[in-house]
Structures are given as structure tokens and as C-alpha cells.
C-alpha positions, 0 to 999 in steps of 0.5 A, a space after each residue: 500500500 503508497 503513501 496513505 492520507 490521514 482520511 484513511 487512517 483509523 487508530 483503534 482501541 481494543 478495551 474490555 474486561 478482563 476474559 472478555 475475549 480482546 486477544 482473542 479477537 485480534 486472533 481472527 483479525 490477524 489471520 484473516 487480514 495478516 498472516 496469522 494462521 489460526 486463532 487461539 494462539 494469543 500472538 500479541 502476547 509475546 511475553 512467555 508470562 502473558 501466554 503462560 498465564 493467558 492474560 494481557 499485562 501490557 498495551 500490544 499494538 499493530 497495524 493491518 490494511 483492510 482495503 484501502 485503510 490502514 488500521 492501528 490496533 491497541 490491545 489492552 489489558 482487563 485488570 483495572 491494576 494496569 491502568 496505565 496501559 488502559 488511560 495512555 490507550 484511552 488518550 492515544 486512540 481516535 475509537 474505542 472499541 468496547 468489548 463484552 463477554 456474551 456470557 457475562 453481559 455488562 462488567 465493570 471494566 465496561 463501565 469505567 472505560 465508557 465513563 472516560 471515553 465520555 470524558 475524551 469524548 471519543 466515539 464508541 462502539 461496542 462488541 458483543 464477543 462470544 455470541 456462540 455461548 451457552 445461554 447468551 440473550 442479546 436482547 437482554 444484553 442491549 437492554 442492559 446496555 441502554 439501562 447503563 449507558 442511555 444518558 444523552 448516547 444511544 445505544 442502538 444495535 447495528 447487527 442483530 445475530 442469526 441464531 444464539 448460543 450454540 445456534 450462532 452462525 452469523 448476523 445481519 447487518 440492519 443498515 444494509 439489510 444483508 445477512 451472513 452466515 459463516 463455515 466452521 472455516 470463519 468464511 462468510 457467505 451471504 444469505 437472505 434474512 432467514 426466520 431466526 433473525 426476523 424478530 430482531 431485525 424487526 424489534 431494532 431496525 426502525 429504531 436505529 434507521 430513526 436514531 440515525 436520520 435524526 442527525 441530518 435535516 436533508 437526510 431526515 426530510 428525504 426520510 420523511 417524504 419517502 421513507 427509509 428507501 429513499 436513502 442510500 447506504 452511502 447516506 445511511 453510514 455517511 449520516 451514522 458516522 456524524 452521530 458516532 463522531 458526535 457521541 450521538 449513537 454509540 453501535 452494538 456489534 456482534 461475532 464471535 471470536 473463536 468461531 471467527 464469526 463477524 470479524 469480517 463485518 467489523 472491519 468493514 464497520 470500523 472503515 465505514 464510520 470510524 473516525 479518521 485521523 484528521 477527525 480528532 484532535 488533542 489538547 496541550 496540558 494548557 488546554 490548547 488545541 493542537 492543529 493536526 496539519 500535515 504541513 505543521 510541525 511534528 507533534 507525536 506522543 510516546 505511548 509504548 516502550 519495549 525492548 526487543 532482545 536483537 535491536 534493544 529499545 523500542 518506542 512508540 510514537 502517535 503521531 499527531 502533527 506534521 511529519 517525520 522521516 528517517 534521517 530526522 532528528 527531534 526532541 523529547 521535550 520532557 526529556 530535553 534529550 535531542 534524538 534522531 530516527 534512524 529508521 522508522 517502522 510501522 509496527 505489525 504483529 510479526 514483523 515491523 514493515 520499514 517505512 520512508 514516511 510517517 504522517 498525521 494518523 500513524 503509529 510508528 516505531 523508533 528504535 534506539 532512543 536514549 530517553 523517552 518515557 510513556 506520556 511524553 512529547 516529541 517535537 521540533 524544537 523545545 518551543 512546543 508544548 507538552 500534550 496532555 495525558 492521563 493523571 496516572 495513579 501513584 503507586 501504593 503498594 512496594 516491596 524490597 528485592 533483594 539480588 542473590 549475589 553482587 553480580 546482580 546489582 548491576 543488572 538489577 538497576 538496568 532492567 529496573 529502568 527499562 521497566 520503569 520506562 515501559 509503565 508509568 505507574 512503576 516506579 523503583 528506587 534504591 535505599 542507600 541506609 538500609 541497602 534495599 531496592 524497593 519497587 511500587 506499583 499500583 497493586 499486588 497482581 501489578 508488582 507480581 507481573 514486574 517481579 516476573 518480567 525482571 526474571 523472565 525477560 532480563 534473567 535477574 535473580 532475586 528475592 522478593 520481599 513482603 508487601 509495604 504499604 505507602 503509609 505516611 506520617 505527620 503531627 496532630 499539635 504545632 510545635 516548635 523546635 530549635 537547633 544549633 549545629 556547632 562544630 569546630 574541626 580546625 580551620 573553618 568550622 561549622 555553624 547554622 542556628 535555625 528555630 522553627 514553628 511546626 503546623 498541622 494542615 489540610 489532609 492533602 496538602 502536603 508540605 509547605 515552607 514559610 520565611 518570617 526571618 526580619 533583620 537578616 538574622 539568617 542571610 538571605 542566602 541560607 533560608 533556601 539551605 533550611 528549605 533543602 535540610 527540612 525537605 530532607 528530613 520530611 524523607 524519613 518520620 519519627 515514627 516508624 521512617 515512613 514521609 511526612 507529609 500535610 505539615 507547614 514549617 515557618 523559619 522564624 529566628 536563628 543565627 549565623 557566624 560571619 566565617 563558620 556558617 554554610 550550605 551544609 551546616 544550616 541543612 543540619 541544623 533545619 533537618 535536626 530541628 524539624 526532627 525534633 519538632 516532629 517528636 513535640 507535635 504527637 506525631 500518628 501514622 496514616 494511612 492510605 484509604 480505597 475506594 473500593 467497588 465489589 461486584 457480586 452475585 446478589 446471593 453473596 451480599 450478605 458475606 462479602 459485606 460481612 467481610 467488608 466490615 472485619 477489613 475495617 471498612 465502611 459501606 458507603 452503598 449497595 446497589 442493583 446492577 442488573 442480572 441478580 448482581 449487586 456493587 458494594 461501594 466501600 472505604 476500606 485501608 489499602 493494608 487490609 485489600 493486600 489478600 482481598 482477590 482471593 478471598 473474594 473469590 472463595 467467598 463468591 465461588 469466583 464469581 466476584 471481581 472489585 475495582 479499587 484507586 486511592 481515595 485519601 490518607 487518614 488515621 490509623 487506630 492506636 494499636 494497628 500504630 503499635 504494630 507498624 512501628 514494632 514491625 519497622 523496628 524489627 526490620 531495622 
């Protein structure tokens, strides 16, 4: 395929919850329209961890051409632990694609990722896999669909199937009016409307024919004055492609994966009323449009790093303003770091094609650069402005790694930063008083898959020590607190004299440093030396050594020596001071809080609220969802979730799930207080 406009470009996420069948799908995409010769292999799950455990952990993306349309596809993944995969695909794509398990109908994960697309206010549209299931009811999906998700969007089917279950055989489309049924062989062959599809056909047709007219006056005149068979298919998908791109509608598909059942029609689908490249646009973090002129300056965002064990680092790049081919350097802007494209590739789920060109609509992949992180931008010049991304959760759990032998050191800190480079919600740093190296992430399925990429992918041998939970640490009373670091050792000595005010603040708020120094009984110079020695001293609490944190220090006497005094000795002086500050101010630990969401089978209610409680966590709700399924809405500590996915599903005979993010710190009780710090004191 030539050279390719932005017009026929279509950047394509692939979202759902977890089991939903995604890869599954990109299977049959990938033989009927690349050169993948069965489904079911899991071809984009390249890491032996993924096929292993028959889960996607990281976003897997690639491109085919389906007529004179090139599709970017990004596979993500279903845990809600990977976030940040799922919220850079969210900001990358130009449509999602929601994808539901037939058997399980509308999941968590469906509601999540509906509820941010709203917020990008990118088109959606969803698909209903597995069709050939055991007891699947579509018309009970749809509903629950408009039930959830009718609130200024339709939900409108746009396939209606032939047969259910394990009648399944194909579907018909009810703008076309074409019908298709398919060969054990996922080859489908056109019918006319046969007796299993009528009541569908009939129940959704009209709805949807209306639904779209709406959205054109010329078109809904035509309509009016001489029905439905005074408009052409061209009008039809013309008009539906205006009320997708408007959120107006949001289409319902239908297929089947396994049985290769309706790929086909999805592609032709995505073709005829996708958004193109040029159809979207994105913002800088200042709110400001960013033109996607092909003539304008390169713009792109870094959206993937991967490592590939012959060419080293790979990076991939959306590209949203301008051009680049190979040859050209550019920057990235975060970064500062001027970099060059070598040679630039369109990725491909086998082999990347190598490319002269890259415009507006591309993702393209670029080996060998020294510094490019998840979410940054590339440009022409460090004049541009940084485009907006996702705020990405913290991460709230860490445990210590501890390598087998010296020899692993190095090798540690390498792979440690490739990861880090590859995930923005892991991060890693190495505790130089206590000789650990201590990884975060977001939760305990998040860090297990990290500790066994580090093994698997980079042949690091380690062991893992226990979960830590972030807490922090601050005071309850204001204090005060001074100190004078005195030293002579010959010659210069050493002399800093800070006396400082202690102030508990707004949970949130973190740290702040106020100057009331008058009469320069500290030199203007070394008050930003008592800022640096207090910043380094809220590193590490009196308590149990955990951050402090929503704490107001003001600088308000002290004194200083002509010769003696310096940099150093007023840091000394301001972190002993703070030290002993923090001591007089009653100091507590906090902890942080979840907001959990549980999603149960109705006839489990009453245990999992049961278990909620002994947590020590506090109900805010429970409500119906629809299918004799409740959601617990829950506060509950961090500390307490560590062990909560398997016990969730004995309690449910595996029929539970829960999504939970960072809610805030408070308190903890007195005698959990005792145990963290007799723990840490342990440890030390």
C-alpha cells in the first residue's frame, strides 16, 4: 500500500474486561487480514508470562490494511491494576472499541472505560464477543446496555445475530439489510434474512434507521417524504458516522471470536464510520488545541516502550502533527534529550514493515532512543508544548528485592529502568541506609507481573520481599523546635542556628515552607539551605521512617557566624530541628484509604459485606446492577485489600471481581500504630 492520507487512517482501541475475549479477537483479525494462521494462539502476547498465564499485562499494538485503510490496533489489558496501559490507550486512540463477554453481559471494566471515553469524548462502539455461548440473550444484553449507558448516547444495535448460543452462525447487518452466515472455516457467505433473525431485525431496525436520520435535516426530510428507501447506504453510514463522531449513537456489534464469526463485518464497520485521523484532535496540558496539519510541525506522543532482545529499545510514537522521516532528528521535550530516527517502522504483529514516511494518523516505531518515557512529547524544537495525558495513579503498594549475589546489582538497576520506562505507574528506587531496592506499583497482581518480567525477560535473580504499604506520617499539635549545629574541626568550622514553628494542615496538602526571618538574622542566602535540610528530613518520620507529609514549617529566628556558617551546616541544623519538632507535635501514622467497588452475585451480599466490615471498612452503598448482581461501594485501608482477590473469590465461588484507586490518607487506630512501628523496628 503508497503513501496513505490521514482520511484513511483509523487508530483503534481494543478495551474490555478482563476474559472478555480482546486477544482473542485480534486472533481472527490477524489471520484473516495478516498472516496469522489460526486463532487461539494469543500472538500479541509475546511475553512467555502473558501466554503462560493467558492474560494481557501490557498495551500490544499493530497495524493491518483492510482495503484501502490502514488500521492501528491497541490491545489492552482487563485488570483495572494496569491502568496505565488502559488511560495512555484511552488518550492515544481516535475509537474505542468496547468489548463484552456474551456470557457475562455488562462488567465493570465496561463501565469505567465508557465513563472516560465520555470524558475524551471519543466515539464508541461496542462488541458483543462470544455470541456462540451457552445461554447468551442479546436482547437482554442491549437492554442492559441502554439501562447503563442511555444518558444523552444511544445505544442502538447495528447487527442483530442469526441464531444464539450454540445456534450462532452469523448476523445481519440492519443498515444494509444483508445477512451472513459463516463455515466452521470463519468464511462468510451471504444469505437472505432467514426466520431466526426476523424478530430482531424487526424489534431494532426502525429504531436505529430513526436514531440515525435524526442527525441530518436533508437526510431526515428525504426520510420523511419517502421513507427509509429513499436513502442510500452511502447516506445511511455517511449520516451514522456524524452521530458516532458526535457521541450521538454509540453501535452494538456482534461475532464471535473463536468461531471467527463477524470479524469480517467489523472491519468493514470500523472503515465505514470510524473516525479518521484528521477527525480528532488533542489538547496541550494548557488546554490548547493542537492543529493536526500535515504541513505543521511534528507533534507525536510516546505511548509504548519495549525492548526487543536483537535491536534493544523500542518506542512508540502517535503521531499527531506534521511529519517525520528517517534521517530526522527531534526532541523529547520532557526529556530535553535531542534524538534522531534512524529508521522508522510501522509496527505489525510479526514483523515491523520499514517505512520512508510517517504522517498525521500513524503509529510508528523508533528504535534506539536514549530517553523517552510513556506520556511524553516529541517535537521540533523545545518551543512546543507538552500534550496532555492521563493523571496516572501513584503507586501504593512496594516491596524490597533483594539480588542473590553482587553480580546482580548491576543488572538489577538496568532492567529496573527499562521497566520503569515501559509503565508509568512503576516506579523503583534504591535505599542507600538500609541497602534495599524497593519497587511500587499500583497493586499486588501489578508488582507480581514486574517481579516476573525482571526474571523472565532480563534473567535477574532475586528475592522478593513482603508487601509495604505507602503509609505516611505527620503531627496532630504545632510545635516548635530549635537547633544549633556547632562544630569546630580546625580551620573553618561549622555553624547554622535555625528555630522553627511546626503546623498541622489540610489532609492533602502536603508540605509547605514559610520565611518570617526580619533583620537578616539568617542571610538571605541560607533560608533556601533550611528549605533543602527540612525537605530532607520530611524523607524519613519519627515514627516508624515512613514521609511526612500535610505539615507547614515557618523559619522564624536563628543565627549565623560571619566565617563558620554554610550550605551544609544550616541543612543540619533545619533537618535536626524539624526532627525534633516532629517528636513535640504527637506525631500518628496514616494511612492510605480505597475506594473500593465489589461486584457480586446478589446471593453473596450478605458475606462479602460481612467481610467488608472485619477489613475495617465502611459501606458507603449497595446497589442493583442488573442480572441478580449487586456493587458494594466501600472505604476500606489499602493494608487490609493486600489478600482481598482471593478471598473474594472463595467467598463468591469466583464469581466476584472489585475495582479499587486511592481515595485519601487518614488515621490509623492506636494499636494497628503499635504494630507498624514494632514491625519497622524489627526490620531495622
Amino acid at each position: 500500500m503508497g503513501k496513505l492520507s490521514s482520511t484513511q487512517k483509523r487508530v483503534i482501541g481494543i478495551f474490555g474486561h478482563h476474559g472478555c475475549g480482546k486477544t482473542t479477537f485480534m486472533d481472527a483479525v490477524l489471520k484473516d487480514f495478516s498472516t496469522a494462521d489460526r486463532i487461539g494462539q494469543r500472538y500479541l502476547d509475546k511475553e512467555s508470562l502473558e501466554k503462560e498465564k493467558g492474560s494481557t499485562f501490557s498495551n500490544h499494538i499493530f497495524s493491518v490494511d483492510y482495503d484501502d485503510v490502514r488500521m492501528f490496533f491497541i490491545d489492552t489489558p482487563g485488570s483495572s491494576e494496569f491502568l496505565g496501559d488502559i488511560e495512555t490507550a484511552l488518550h492515544a486512540v481516535d475509537n474505542v472499541v468496547i468489548i463484552l463477554n456474551g456470557g457475562s453481559g455488562v462488567e465493570v471494566t465496561t463501565e469505567r472505560i465508557w465513563t472516560v471515553s465520555r470524558e475524551l469524548k471519543k466515539p464508541v462502539t461496542f462488541l458483543i464477543n462470544g455470541m456462540d455461548k451457552e445461554g447468551v440473550n442479546f436482547g437482554k444484553i442491549i437492554e442492559d446496555l441502554k439501562e447503563k449507558f442511555e444518558n444523552g448516547t444511544k445505544v442502538v444495535p447495528f447487527h442483530v445475530p442469526v441464531g444464539e448460543g450454540e445456534d450462532f452462525k452469523g448476523l445481519c447487518n440492519l443498515i444494509t439489510k444483508k445477512s451472513y452466515v459463516y463455515d466452521e472455516n470463519g468464511k462468510g457467505q451471504e444469505i437472505e434474512l432467514p426466520e431466526n433473525a426476523k424478530a430482531y431485525f424487526e424489534k431494532y431496525h426502525s429504531e436505529l434507521v430513526e436514531d440515525i436520520v435524526e442527525n441530518d435535516e436533508e437526510i431526515l426530510e428525504k426520510y420523511f417524504e419517502g421513507g427509509e428507501e429513499a436513502i442510500t447506504s452511502e447516506e445511511f453510514f455517511k449520516c451514522l458516522h456524524k452521530a458516532v463522531e458526535s457521541d450521538v449513537i454509540a453501535p452494538v456489534l456482534i461475532g464471535s471470536a473463536v468461531k471467527n464469526i463477524g470479524v469480517d463485518r467489523f472491519m468493514y464497520v470500523m472503515k465505514s464510520i470510524g473516525e479518521s485521523a484528521d477527525e480528532r484532535t488533542f489538547k496541550t496540558k494548557n488546554g490548547k488545541e493542537i492543529v493536526s496539519d500535515i504541513n505543521g510541525k511534528l507533534m507525536g506522543l510516546i505511548i509504548k516502550n519495549d525492548v526487543d532482545p536483537f535491536v534493544g529499545k523500542l518506542t512508540f510514537v502517535r503521531i499527531i502533527s506534521g511529519e517525520l522521516k528517517p534521517g530526522s532528528s527531534f526532541y523529547v521535550l520532557q526529556e530535553e534529550s535531542q534524538e534522531k530516527a534512524s529508521h522508522i517502522y510501522i509496527p505489525r504483529f510479526d514483523k515491523n514493515d520499514e517505512t520512508e514516511d510517517a504522517g498525521i494518523g500513524d503509529i510508528i516505531v523508533i528504535p534506539k532512543l536514549k530517553s523517552s518515557k510513556i506520556g511524553e512529547t516529541i517535537c521540533m524544537d523545545l518551543e512546543c508544548e507538552e500534550i496532555e495525558v492521563p493523571n496516572y495513579p501513584e503507586p501504593m503498594i512496594s516491596k524490597s528485592i533483594i539480588p542473590k549475589s553482587k553480580n546482580e546489582i548491576d543488572k538489577i538497576t538496568s532492567a529496573l529502568s527499562k521497566l520503569s520506562e515501559s509503565d508509568p505507574t512503576f516506579g523503583w528506587e534504591f535505599d542507600s541506609e538500609t541497602g534495599e531496592t524497593v519497587i511500587n506499583g499500583v497493586g499486588s497482581i501489578h508488582l507480581e507481573v514486574m517481579t516476573e518480567r525482571l526474571k523472565k525477560n532480563f534473567g535477574v535473580d532475586f528475592e522478593v520481599g513482603k508487601p509495604k504499604i505507602a503509609y505516611r506520617e505527620t503531627i496532630k499539635v504545632p510545635s516548635q523546635a530549635e537547633y544549633k549545629h556547632k562544630k569546630q574541626t580546625g580551620g573553618h568550622g561549622q555553624y547554622g542556628h535555625v528555630k522553627i514553628k511546626l503546623e498541622p494542615i489540610t489532609r492533602g496538602e502536603g508540605y509547605v515552607f514559610e520565611d518570617q526571618i526580619v533583620g537578616g538574622v539568617i542571610p538571605r542566602n541560607f533560608i533556601p539551605s533550611v528549605d533543602k535540610g527540612i525537605k530532607e528530613g520530611i524523607k524519613k518520620g519519627v515514627l516508624a521512617g515512613y514521609p511526612v507529609v500535610d505539615v507547614k514549617v515557618v523559619l522564624y529566628d536563628g543565627s549565623y557566624h560571619d566565617v563558620d556558617s554554610s550550605d551544609i551546616a544550616f541543612q543540619i541544623a533545619a533537618r535536626t530541628a524539624f526532627k525534633e519538632g516532629l517528636k513535640q507535635g504527637n506525631p500518628v501514622i496514616l494511612e492510605p484509604i480505597m475506594l473500593v467497588e465489589i461486584f457480586v452475585p446478589s446471593e453473596y451480599t450478605g458475606g462479602v459485606m460481612g467481610e467488608v466490615t472485619a477489613k475495617r471498612g465502611r459501606p458507603m452503598g449497595m446497589e442493583s446492577v442488573g442480572s441478580g448482581n449487586d456493587k458494594i461501594s466501600a472505604e476500606i485501608p489499602l493494608a487490609e485489600m493486600l489478600d482481598f482477590s482471593p478471598q473474594l473469590s472463595s467467598l463468591t465461588s469466583g464469581k466476584g471481581y472489585f475495582t479499587m484507586k486511592f481515595l485519601k490518607y487518614t488515621e490509623v487506630p492506636g494499636d494497628i500504630q503499635k504494630k507498624i512501628i514494632s514491625e519497622n523496628t524489627q526490620e531495622e
